[in-house]
C-alpha positions as CSV (number, residue, x, y, z in Angstrom):
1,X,16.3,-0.4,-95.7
2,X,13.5,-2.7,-94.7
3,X,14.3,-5.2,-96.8
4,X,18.0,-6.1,-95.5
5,X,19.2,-7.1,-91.9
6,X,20.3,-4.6,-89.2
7,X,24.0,-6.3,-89.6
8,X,23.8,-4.9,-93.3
9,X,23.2,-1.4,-93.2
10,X,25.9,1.0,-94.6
11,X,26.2,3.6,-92.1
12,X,25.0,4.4,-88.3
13,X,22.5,6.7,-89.9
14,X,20.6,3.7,-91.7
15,X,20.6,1.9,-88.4
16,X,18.9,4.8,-86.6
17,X,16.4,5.2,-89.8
18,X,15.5,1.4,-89.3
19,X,14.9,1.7,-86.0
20,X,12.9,4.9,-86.1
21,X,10.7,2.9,-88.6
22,X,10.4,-0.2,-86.8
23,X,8.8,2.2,-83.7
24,X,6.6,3.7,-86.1
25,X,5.5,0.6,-87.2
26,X,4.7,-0.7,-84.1
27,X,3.0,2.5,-83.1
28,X,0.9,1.9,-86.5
29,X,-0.4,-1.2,-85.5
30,X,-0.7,-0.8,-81.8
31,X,-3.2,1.8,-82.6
32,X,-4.6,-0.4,-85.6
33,X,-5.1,-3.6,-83.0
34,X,-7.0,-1.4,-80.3
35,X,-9.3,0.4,-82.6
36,X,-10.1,-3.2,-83.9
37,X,-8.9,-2.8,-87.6
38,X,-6.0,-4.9,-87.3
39,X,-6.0,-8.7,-88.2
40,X,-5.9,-10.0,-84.6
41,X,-3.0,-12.3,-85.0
42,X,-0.7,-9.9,-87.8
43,X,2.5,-9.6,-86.2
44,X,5.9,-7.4,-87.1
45,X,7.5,-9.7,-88.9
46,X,4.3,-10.8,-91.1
47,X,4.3,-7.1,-92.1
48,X,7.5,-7.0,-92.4
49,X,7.6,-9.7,-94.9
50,X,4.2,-9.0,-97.0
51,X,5.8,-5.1,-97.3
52,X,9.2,-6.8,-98.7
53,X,7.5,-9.2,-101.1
54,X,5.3,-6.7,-102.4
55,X,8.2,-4.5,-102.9
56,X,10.0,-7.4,-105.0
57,X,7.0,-8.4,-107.1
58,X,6.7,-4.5,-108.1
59,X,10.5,-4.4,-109.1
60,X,10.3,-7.9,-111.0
61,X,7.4,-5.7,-113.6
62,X,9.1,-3.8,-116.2
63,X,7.0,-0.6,-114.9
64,X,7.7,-0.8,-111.3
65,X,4.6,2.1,-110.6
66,X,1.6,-0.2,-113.3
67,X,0.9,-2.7,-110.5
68,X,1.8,-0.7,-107.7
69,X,-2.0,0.5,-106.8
70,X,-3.8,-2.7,-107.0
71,X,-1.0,-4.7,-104.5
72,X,-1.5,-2.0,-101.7
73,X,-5.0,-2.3,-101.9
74,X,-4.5,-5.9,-101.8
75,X,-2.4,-5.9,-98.8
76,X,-3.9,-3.4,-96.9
77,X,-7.6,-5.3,-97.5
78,X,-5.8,-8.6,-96.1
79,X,-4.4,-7.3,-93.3
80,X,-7.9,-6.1,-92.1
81,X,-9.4,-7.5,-89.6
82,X,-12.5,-10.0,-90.6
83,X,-10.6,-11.1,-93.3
84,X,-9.3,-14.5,-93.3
């Protein structure tokens, strides 16, 4: 679901879904920015994108779950803020 376009989805039911998560998401890092946690200048669609790639190199393994610790912790520590 997050990694397709809107115009993709199967059923009304996926669309509601992606939206429901999108305005999770942005609740997520709403919070994240004011408590100062957030990189400052992370938007939605950066997110968006490091979330899909990481879900691609995972599938591209032939163990999808061997790597799947060590990239969260590697894109949750970049999207800190104080990191470059």
């Amino acid at each position: 679901m997050i990694s397709t376009a809107p115009d993709q989805d199967a059923t009304a039911s996926t669309t509601a879904h992606r939206e429901k998560f999108l305005a999770s998401t942005r609740t997520v890092l709403d919070r994240a920015r004011q408590a100062g946690i957030l990189h400052p200048d992370l938007t939605e669609d950066d997110l968006h994108r490091l979330v899909c790639g990481t879900a691609f190199a995972l599938r591209i393994g032939a163990d999808p779950t061997d790597r799947l610790e060590r990239y969260l912790q590697v894109l949750l520590d970049s999207i800190r803020a104080g990191h470059p």
